[in-house]
Backbone as numpy.savetxt, mean C-alpha at the origin, in Angstrom:
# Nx Ny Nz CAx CAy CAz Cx Cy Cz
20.92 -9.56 4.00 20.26 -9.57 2.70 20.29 -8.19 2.06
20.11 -7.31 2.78 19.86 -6.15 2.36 18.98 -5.44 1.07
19.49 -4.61 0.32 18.32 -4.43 -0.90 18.41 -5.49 -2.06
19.17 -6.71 -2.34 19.20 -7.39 -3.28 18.17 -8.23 -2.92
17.44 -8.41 -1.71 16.32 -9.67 -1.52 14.85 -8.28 -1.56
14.98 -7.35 -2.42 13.21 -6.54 -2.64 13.57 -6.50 -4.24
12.43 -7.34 -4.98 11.95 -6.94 -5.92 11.71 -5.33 -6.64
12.86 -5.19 -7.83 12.46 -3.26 -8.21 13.06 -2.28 -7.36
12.51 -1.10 -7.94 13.22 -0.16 -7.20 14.55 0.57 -7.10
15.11 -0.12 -8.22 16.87 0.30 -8.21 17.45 1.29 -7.82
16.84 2.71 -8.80 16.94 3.52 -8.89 16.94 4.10 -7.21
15.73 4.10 -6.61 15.79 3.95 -5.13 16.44 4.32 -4.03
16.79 2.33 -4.67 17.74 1.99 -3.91 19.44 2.48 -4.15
19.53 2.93 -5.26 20.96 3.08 -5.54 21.38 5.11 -4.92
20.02 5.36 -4.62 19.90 6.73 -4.22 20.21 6.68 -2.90
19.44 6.09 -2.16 19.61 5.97 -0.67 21.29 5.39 -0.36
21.59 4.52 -1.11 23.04 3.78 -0.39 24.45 4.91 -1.21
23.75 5.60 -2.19 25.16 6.58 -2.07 24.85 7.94 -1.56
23.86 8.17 -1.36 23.99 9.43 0.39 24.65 8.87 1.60
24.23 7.82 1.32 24.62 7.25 3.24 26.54 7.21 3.07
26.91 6.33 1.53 28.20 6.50 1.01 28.99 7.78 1.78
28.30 8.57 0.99 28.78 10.27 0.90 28.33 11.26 2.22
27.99 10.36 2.79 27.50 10.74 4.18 26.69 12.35 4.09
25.81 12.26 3.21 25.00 13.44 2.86 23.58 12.84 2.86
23.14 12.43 4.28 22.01 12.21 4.49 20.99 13.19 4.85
19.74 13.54 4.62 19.04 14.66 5.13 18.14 14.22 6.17
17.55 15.44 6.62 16.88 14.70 8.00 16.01 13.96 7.55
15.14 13.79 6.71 13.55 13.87 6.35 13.44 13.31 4.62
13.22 12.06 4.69 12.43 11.55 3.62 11.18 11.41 3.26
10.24 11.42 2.08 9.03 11.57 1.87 9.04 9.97 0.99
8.79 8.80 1.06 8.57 7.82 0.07 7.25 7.84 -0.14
6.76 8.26 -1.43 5.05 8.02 -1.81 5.05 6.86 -3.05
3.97 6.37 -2.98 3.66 5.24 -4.06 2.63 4.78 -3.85
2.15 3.80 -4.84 0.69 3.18 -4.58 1.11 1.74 -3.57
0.00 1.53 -2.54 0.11 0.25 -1.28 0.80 -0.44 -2.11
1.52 -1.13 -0.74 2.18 -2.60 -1.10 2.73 -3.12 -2.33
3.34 -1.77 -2.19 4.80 -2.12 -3.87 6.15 -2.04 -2.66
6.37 -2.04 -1.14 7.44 -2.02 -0.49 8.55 -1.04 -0.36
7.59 0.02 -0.06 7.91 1.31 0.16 8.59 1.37 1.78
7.78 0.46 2.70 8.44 0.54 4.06 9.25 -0.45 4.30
9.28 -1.70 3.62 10.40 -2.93 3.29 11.73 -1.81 2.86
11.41 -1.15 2.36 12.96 -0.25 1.77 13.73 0.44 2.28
12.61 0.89 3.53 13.13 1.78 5.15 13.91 0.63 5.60
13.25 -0.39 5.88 13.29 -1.45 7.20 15.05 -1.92 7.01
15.15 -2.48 5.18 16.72 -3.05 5.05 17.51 -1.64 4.71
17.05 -0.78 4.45 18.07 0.85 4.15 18.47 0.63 5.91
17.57 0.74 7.00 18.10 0.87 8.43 19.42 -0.17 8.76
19.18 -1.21 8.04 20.43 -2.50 8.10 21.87 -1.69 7.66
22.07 -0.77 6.52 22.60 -0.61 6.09 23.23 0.85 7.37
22.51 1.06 7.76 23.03 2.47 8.77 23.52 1.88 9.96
23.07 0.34 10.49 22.99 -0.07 11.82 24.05 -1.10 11.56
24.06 -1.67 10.54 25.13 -2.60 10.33 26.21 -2.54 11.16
27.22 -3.61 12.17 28.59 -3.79 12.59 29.21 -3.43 11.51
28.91 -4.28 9.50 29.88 -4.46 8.71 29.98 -3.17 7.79
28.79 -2.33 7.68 27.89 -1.37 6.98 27.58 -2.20 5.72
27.38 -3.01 5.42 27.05 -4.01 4.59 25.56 -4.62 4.39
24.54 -4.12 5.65 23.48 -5.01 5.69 23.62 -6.59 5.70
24.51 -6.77 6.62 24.60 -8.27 6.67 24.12 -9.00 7.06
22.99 -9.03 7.70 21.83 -10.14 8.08 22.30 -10.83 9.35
23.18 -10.88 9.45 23.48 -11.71 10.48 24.17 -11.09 12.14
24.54 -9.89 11.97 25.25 -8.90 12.94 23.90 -8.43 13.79
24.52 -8.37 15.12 23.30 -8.07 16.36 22.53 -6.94 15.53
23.04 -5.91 15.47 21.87 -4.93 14.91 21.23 -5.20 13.58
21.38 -6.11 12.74 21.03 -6.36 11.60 19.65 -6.97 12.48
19.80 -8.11 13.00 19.26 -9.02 13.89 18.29 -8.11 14.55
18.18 -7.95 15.23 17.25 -6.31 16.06 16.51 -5.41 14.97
16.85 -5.26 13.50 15.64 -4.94 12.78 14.74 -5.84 12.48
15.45 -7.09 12.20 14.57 -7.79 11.59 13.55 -8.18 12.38
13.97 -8.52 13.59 13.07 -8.81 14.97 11.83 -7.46 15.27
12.28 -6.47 14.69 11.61 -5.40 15.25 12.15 -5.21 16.42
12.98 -4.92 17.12 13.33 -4.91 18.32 14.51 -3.47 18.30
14.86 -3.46 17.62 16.08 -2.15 17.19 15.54 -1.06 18.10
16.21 -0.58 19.35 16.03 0.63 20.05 16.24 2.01 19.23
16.66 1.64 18.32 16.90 3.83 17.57 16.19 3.48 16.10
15.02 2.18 16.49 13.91 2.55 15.24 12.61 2.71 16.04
12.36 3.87 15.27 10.61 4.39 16.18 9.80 4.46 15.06
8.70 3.94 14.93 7.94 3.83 14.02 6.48 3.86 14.83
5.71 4.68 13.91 4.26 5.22 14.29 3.35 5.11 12.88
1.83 4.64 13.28 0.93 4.49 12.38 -0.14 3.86 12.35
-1.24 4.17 11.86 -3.02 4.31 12.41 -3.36 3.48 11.17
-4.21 2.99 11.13 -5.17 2.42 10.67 -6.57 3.65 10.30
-6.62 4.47 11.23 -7.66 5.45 10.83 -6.90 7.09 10.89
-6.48 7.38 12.08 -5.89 8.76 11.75 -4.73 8.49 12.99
-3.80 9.71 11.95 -2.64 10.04 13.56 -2.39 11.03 14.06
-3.07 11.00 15.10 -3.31 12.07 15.59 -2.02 12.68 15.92
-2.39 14.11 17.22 -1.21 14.93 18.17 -0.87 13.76 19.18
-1.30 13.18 20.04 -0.44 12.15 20.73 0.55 11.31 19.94
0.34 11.22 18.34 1.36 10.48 18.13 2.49 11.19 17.92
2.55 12.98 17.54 3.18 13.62 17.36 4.17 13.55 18.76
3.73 13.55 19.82 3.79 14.06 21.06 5.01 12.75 21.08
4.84 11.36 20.97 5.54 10.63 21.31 7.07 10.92 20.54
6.69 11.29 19.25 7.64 11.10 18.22 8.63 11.93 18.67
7.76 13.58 19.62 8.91 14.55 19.89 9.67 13.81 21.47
9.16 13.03 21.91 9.64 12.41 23.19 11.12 11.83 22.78
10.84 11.12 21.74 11.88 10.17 21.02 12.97 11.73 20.25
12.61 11.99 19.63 13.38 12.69 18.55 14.87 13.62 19.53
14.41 14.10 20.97 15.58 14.66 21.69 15.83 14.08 22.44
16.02 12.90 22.53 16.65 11.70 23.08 17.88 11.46 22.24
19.05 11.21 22.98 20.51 10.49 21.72 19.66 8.75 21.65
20.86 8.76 20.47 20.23 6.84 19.94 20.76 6.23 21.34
20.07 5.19 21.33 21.08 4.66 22.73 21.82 3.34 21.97
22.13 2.82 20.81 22.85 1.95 20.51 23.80 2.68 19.39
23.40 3.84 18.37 23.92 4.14 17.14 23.58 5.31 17.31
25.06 5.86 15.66 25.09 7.67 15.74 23.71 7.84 15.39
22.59 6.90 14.36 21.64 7.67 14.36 20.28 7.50 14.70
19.22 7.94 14.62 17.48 7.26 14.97 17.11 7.09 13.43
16.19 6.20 13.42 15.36 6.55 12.51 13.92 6.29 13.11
13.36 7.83 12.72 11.60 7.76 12.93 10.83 7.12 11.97
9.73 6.33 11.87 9.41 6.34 10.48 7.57 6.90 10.98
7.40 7.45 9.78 5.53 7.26 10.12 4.98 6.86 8.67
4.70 5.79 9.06 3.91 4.75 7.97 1.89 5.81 7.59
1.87 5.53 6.48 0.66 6.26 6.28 0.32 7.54 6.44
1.62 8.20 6.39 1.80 9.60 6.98 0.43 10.59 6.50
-0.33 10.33 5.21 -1.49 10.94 4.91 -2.68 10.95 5.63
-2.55 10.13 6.77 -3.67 10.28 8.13 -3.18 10.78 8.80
-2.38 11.82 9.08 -2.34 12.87 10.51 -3.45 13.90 10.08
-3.66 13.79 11.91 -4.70 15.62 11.63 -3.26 16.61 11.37
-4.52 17.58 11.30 -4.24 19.01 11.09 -3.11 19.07 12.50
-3.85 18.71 13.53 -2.57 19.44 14.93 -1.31 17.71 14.88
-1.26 17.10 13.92 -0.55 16.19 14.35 0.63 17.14 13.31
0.69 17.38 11.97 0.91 17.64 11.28 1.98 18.92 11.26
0.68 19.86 11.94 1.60 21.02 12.77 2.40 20.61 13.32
2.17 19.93 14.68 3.44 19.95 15.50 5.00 19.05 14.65
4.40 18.35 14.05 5.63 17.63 13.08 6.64 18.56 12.15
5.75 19.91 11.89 6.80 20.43 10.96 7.09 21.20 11.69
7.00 21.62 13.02 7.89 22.33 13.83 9.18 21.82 14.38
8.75 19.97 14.47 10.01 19.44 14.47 11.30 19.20 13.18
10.35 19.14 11.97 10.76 19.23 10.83 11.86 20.44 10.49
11.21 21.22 11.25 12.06 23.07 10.72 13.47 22.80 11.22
13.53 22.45 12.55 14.92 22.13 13.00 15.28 20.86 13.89
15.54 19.81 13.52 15.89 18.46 14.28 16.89 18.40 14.38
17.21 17.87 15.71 18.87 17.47 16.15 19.07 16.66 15.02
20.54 16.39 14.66 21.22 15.85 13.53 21.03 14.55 13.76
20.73 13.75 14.71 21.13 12.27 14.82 19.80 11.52 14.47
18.63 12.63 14.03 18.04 11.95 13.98 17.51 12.21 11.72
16.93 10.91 11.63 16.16 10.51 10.32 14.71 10.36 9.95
14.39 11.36 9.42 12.47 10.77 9.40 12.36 10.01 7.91
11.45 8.97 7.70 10.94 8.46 6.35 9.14 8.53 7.06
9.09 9.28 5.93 7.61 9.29 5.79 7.10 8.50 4.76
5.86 7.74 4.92 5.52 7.09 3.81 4.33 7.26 3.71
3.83 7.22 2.43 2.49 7.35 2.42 2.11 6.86 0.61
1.02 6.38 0.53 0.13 5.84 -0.73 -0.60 7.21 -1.67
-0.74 7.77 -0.92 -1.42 9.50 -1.25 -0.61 10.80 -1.29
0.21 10.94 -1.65 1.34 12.36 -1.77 0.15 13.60 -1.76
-0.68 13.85 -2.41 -1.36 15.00 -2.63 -1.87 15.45 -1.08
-2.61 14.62 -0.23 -2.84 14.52 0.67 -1.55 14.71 2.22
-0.56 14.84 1.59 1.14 15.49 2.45 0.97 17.03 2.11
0.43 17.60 3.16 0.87 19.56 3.14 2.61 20.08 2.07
2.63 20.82 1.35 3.51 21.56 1.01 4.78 21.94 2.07
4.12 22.91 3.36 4.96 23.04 4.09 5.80 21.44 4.66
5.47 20.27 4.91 5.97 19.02 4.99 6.71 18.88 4.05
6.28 18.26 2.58 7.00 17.96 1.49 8.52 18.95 1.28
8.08 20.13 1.26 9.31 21.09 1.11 10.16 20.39 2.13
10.16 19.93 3.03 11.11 19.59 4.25 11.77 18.43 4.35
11.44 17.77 2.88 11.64 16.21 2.62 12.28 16.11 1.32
13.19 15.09 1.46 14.13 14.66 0.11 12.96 13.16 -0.40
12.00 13.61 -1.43 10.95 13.21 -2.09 11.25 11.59 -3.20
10.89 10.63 -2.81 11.93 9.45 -3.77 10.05 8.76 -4.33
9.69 8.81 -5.22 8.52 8.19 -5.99 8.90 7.17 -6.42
7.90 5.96 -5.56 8.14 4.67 -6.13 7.39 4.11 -6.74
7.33 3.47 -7.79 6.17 3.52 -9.01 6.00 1.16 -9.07
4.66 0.92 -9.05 4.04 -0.26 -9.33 5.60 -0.87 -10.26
5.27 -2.39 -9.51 6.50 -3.31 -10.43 5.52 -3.95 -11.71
6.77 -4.08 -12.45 6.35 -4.64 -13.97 5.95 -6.08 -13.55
5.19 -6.00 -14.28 4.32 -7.83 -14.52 5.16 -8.43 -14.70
6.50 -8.82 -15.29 7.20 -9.74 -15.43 8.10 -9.98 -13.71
8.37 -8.88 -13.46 8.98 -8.50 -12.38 8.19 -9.64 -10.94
7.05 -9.33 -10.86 6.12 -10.00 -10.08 5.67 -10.97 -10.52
5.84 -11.43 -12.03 5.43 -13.01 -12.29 7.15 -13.74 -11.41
7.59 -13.26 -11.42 9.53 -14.26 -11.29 9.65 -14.22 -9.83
9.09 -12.73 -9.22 8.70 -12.68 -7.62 8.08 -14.32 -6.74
6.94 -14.23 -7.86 5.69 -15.19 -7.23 6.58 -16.53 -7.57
6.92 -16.74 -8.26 7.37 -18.07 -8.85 8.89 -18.94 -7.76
9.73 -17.65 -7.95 10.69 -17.83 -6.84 10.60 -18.11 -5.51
9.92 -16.62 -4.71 9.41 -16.84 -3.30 8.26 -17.83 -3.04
7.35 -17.62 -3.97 6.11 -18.89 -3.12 5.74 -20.28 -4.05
7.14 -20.41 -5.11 7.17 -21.64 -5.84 5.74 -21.78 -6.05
4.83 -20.95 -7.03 3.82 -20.99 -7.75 4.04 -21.20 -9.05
2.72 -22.00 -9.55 3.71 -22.56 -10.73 3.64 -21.54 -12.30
3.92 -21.53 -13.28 3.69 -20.44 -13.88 2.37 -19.68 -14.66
1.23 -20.62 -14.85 0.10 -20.15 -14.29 -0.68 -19.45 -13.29
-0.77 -20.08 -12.30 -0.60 -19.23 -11.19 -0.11 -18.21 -11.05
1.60 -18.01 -11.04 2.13 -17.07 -11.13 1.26 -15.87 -12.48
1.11 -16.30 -13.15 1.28 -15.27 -14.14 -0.73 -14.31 -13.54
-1.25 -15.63 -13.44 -2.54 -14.62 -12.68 -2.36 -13.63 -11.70
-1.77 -13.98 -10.48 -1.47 -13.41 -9.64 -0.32 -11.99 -9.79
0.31 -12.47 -10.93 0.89 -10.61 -11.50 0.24 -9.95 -12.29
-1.25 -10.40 -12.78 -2.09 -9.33 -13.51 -2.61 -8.70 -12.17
-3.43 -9.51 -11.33 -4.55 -8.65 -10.49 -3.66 -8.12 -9.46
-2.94 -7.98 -9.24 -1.81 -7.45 -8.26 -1.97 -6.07 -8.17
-1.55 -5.46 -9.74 -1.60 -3.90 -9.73 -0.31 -3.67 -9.06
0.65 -4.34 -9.63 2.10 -3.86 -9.56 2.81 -3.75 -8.43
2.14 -4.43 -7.62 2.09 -4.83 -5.99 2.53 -6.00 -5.34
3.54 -6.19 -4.80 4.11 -7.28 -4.56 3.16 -7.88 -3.35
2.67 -6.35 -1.97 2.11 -6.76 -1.14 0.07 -7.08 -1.48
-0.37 -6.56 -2.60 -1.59 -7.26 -3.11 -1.94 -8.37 -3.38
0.04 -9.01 -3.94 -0.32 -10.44 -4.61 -0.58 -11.50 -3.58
0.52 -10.86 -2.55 0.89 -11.76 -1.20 -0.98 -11.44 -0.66
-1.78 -10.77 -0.38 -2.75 -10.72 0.26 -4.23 -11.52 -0.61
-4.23 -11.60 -2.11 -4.70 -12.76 -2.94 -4.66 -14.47 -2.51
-3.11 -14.60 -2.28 -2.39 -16.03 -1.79 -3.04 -16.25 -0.80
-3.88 -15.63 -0.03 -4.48 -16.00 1.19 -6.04 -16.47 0.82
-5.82 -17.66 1.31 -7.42 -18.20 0.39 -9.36 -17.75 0.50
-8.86 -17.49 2.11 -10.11 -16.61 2.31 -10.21 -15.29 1.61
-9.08 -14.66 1.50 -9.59 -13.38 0.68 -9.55 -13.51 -1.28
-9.04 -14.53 -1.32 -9.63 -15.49 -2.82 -10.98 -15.92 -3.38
-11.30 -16.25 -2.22 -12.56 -16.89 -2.21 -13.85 -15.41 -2.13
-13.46 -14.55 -1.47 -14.41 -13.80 -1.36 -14.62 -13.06 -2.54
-12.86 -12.79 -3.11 -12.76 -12.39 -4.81 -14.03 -12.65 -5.42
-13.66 -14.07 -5.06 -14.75 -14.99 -6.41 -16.62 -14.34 -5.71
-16.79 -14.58 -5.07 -18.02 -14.06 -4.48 -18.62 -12.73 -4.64
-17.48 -11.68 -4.44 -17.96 -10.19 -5.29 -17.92 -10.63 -6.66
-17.26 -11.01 -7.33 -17.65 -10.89 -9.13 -18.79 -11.71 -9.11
-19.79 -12.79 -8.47 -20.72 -13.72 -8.81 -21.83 -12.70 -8.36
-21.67 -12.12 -6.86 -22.73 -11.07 -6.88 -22.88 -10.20 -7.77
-22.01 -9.37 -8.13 -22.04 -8.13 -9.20 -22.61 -8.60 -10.74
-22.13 -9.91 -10.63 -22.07 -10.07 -12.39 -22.75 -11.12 -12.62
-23.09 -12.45 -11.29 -23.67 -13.61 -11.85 -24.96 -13.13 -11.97
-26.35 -13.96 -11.93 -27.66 -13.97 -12.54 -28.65 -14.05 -11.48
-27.90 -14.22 -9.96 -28.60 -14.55 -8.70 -28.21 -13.38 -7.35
-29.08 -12.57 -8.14 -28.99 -11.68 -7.19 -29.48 -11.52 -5.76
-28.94 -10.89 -4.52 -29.42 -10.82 -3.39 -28.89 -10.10 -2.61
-29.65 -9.35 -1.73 -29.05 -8.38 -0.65 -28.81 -8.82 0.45
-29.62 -9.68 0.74 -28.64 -10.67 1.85 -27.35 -10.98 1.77
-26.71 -11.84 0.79 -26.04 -12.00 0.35 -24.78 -11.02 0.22
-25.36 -9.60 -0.35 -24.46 -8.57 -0.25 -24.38 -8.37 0.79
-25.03 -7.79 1.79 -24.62 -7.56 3.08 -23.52 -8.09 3.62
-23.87 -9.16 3.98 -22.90 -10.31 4.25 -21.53 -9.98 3.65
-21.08 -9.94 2.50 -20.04 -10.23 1.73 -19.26 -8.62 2.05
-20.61 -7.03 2.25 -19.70 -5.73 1.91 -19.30 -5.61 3.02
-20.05 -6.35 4.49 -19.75 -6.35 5.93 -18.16 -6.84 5.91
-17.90 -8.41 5.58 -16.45 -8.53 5.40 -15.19 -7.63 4.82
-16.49 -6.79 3.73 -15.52 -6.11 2.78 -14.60 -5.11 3.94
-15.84 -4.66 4.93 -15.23 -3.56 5.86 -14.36 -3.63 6.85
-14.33 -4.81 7.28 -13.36 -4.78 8.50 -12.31 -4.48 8.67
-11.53 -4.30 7.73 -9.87 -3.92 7.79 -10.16 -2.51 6.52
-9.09 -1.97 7.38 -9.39 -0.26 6.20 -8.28 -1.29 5.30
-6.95 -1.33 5.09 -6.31 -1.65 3.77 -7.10 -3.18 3.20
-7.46 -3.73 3.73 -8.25 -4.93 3.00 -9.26 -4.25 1.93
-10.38 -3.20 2.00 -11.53 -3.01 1.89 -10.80 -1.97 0.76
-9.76 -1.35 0.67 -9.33 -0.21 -0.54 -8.67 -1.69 -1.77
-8.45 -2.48 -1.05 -8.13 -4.00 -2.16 -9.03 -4.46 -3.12
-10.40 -4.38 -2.15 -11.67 -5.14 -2.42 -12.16 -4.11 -3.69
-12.14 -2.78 -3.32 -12.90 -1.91 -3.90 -12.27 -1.99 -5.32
-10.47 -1.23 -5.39 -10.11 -1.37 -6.46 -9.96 -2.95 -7.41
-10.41 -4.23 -6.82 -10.77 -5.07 -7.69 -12.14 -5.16 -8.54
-12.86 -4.26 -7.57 -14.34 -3.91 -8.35 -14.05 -3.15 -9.24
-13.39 -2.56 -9.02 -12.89 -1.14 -10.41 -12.60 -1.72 -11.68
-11.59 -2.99 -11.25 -10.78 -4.01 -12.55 -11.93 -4.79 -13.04
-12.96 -5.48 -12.29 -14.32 -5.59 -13.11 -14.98 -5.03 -13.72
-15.21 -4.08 -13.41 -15.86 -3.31 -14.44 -15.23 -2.50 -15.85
-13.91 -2.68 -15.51 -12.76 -2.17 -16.62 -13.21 -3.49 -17.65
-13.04 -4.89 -16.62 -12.69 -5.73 -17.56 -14.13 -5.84 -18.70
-14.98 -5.37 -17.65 -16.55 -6.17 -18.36 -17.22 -5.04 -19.91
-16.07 -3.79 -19.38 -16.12 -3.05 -20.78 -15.63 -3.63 -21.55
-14.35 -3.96 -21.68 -13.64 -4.66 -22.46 -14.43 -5.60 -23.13
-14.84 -6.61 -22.37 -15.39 -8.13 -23.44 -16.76 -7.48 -23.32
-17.66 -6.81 -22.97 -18.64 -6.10 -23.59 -18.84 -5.17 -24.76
-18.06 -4.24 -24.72 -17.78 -3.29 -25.38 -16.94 -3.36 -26.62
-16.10 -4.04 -25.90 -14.85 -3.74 -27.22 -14.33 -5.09 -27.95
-14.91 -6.63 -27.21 -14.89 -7.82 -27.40 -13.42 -8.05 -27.81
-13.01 -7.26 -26.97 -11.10 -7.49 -26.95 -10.81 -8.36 -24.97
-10.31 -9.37 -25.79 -10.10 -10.03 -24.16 -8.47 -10.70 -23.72
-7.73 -9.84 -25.06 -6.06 -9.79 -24.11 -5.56 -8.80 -23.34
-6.76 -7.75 -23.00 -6.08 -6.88 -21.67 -6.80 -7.06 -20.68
-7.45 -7.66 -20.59 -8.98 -8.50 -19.34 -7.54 -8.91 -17.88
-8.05 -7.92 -16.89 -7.04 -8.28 -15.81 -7.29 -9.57 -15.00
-8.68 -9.65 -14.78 -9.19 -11.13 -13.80 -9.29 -12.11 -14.91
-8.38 -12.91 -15.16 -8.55 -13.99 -16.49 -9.07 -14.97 -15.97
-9.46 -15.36 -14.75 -10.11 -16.56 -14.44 -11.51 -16.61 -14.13
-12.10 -15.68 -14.44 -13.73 -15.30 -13.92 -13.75 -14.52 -15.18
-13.47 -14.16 -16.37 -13.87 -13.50 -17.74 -14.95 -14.21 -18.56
-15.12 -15.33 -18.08 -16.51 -15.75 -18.51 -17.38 -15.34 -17.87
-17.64 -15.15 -16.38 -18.47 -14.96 -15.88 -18.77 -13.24 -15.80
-18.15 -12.63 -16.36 -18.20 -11.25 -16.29 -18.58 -10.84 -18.57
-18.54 -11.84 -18.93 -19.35 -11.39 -20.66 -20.26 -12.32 -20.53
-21.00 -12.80 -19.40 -22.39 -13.93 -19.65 -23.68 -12.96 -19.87
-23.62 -11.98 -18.56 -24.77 -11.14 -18.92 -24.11 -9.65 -19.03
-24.72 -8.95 -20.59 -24.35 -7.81 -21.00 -24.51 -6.83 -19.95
-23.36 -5.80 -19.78 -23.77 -4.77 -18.88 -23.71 -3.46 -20.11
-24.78 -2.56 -19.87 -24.93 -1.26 -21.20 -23.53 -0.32 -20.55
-22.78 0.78 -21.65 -21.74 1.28 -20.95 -22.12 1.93 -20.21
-22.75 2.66 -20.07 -23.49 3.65 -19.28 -23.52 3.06 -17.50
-24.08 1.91 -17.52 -23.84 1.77 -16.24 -22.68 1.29 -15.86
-22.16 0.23 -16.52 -20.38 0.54 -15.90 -19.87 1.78 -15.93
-19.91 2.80 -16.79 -19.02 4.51 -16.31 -19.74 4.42 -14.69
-20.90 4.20 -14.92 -21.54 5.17 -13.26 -21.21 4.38 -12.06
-20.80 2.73 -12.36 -20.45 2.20 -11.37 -19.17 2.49 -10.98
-18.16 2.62 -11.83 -16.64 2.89 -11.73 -16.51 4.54 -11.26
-17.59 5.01 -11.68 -17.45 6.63 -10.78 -18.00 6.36 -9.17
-18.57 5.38 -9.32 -19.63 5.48 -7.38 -18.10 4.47 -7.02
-17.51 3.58 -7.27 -16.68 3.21 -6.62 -15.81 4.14 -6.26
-15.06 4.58 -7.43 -14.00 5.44 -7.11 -14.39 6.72 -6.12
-15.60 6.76 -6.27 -15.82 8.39 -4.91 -15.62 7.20 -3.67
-15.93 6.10 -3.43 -16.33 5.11 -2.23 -14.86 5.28 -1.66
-13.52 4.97 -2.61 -12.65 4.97 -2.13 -11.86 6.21 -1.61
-12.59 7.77 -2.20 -12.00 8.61 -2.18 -12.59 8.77 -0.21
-13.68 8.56 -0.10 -14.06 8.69 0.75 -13.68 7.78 2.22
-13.51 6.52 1.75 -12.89 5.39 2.92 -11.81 6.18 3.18
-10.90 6.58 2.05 -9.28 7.40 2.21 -9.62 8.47 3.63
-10.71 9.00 3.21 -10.62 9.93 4.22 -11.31 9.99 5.65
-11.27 8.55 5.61 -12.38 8.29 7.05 -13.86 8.42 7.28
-14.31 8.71 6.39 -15.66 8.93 6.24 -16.07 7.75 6.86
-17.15 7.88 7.36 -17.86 6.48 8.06 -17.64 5.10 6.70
-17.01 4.48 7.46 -17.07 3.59 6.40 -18.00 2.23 5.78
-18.51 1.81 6.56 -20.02 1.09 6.71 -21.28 2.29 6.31
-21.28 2.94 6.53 -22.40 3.72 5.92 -21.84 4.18 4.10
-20.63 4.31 3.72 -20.48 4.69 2.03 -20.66 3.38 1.30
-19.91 1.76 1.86 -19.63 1.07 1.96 -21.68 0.18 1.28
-22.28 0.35 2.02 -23.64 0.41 2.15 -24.15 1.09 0.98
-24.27 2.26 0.45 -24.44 2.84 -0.19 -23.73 2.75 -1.27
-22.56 2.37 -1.84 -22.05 1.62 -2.85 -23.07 0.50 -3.39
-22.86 -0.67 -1.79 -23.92 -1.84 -2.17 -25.13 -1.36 -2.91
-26.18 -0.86 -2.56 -27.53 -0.40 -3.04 -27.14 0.08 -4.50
-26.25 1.12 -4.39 -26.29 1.50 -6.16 -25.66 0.22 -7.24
-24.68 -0.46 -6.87 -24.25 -1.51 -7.81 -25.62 -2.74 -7.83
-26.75 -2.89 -6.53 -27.30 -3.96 -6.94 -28.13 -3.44 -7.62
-28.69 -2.15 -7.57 -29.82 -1.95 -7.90 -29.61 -1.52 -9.77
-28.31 -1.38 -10.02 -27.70 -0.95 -11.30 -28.11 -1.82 -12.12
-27.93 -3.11 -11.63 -27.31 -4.73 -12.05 -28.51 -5.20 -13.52
């Protein structure tokens, strides 16, 4: 399949396949972008294209076969959910002076690269300064600012930017034969995210959608209730940065048909009634969309997350 089955990205993609062409590959890539626009989908079939029998990415050749499986011996890939530390460094240098044992080359990848400590970090750009040739790093990460200078300098830098709404309405419609309603909801609240829309499609985290906008905005308030709902919010770190920035798009939206009684840029179109039933003053939407956005600045960085998480709750009910 190679890069013709990922939505976007051309530009990219047409970067990566004429280095490899011109055989002017560098050690060290930096891919930054916002989650789940398929920043590491772009590693995964770019590796098809290096591992290929045909160099074609042909889907069907043993090593094509062995990425897709995850099984590929000269792909090493590392990445946390909360931080990555020096042991992960430690492994990566285990791997990195090792030859490939199937192909001329490795590829490392470290997914979320903006959670290493400080000593993971170090020891990485010591490997960074000088790596045997056979090997490839892609770093990826949602947060660029949060990648040290000394790193970035050491990386051929490719910014991948949110897909167009039309782009992800033809996505949804094709791959999960949604019909064009559907489709077309599911490419507003996305946020230019192919992997947001796919995590919507899942009905429990649909349903809970609907449950934060009825707490925040319906007429029946309760802290029970919240509890309950910000507890779910927490359990997965990328679930809970989903949850948050949909609270953000509520309160965008509830300016809108509050404020400005304009309701063709309203992102949640299926709950916009229930978000202009009861007036919110602007004042407290700015202060809610500022306590969110610190909530997330803070989950980003590991901060206890049930305790900010908590403290979000209290200020949005008590706002209400």
């Amino acid at each position: 399949m190679g890069f013709e089955g990922i939505t976007g990205h051309e530009k990219q993609k047409g970067i990566l396949l004429t280095l490899l062409k011109r055989e002017r590959m560098p050690h060290a890539f930096l891919f930054s972008g916002p989650e789940g626009i398929g920043k590491k989908r772009v590693v995964m079939e770019f590796a098809k294209y290096i591992f290929c029998e045909h160099g074609t990415a042909c889907g069907i050749c043993r090593p094509c076969l062995k990425v897709d499986r995850g099984s590929h011996p000269d792909i090493f890939s590392t990445t946390s959910e909360e931080s990555i530390g020096i042991e992960h460094s430690r492994d990566i240098n285990k791997e990195v002076y090792e030859y490939p044992y199937e192909s001329a080359r490795r590829i490392i990848i470290i997914d979320n690269a903006e959670r290493m400590t400080n000593e993971a970090r170090n020891a990485l750009l010591k490997t960074l300064e000088e790596p045997p040739s056979f090997n490839t790093f892609f770093l990826i990460t949602s947060s660029e600012r949060d990648i040290p200078l000394t790193i970035k300098s050491r990386c051929m830098r490719l910014i991948f930017s949110p897909l167009y709404k039309e782009q992800l309405k033809s996505y949804f419609k094709n791959n999960l034969g949604l019909n064009d309603e559907k489709a077309e909801l599911l490419s507003c609240i996305s946020h230019g995210s192919v992997g947001i829309g796919l995590f919507w499609t899942v009905e429990d985290n649909f349903l809970l959608r609907k449950q934060i906008a009825e707490l925040l905005f319906g007429r029946n308030k309760s802290f029970l209730k919240a509890s309950v709902i910000f507890e779910k919010i927490s359990k997965n770190h990328k679930d809970t940065t989903i949850y948050l920035s949909f609270m953000l798009s509520l309160y965008r939206d509830a300016y809108l048909l509050n404020e400005c009684g304009n309701d063709s840029m309203v992102i949640n179109r299926d709950i916009k009634g229930l978000l202009a039933m009861e007036k919110i003053n602007t004042a407290t939407i700015n202060k809610s969309i500022e306590r969110i956005e610190q909530t997330i600045n803070l989950v980003r960085y590991n901060i206890n997350k049930w305790l900010v998480l908590e403290n979000l709750m209290l200020h949005l009910m008590e706002r209400q």
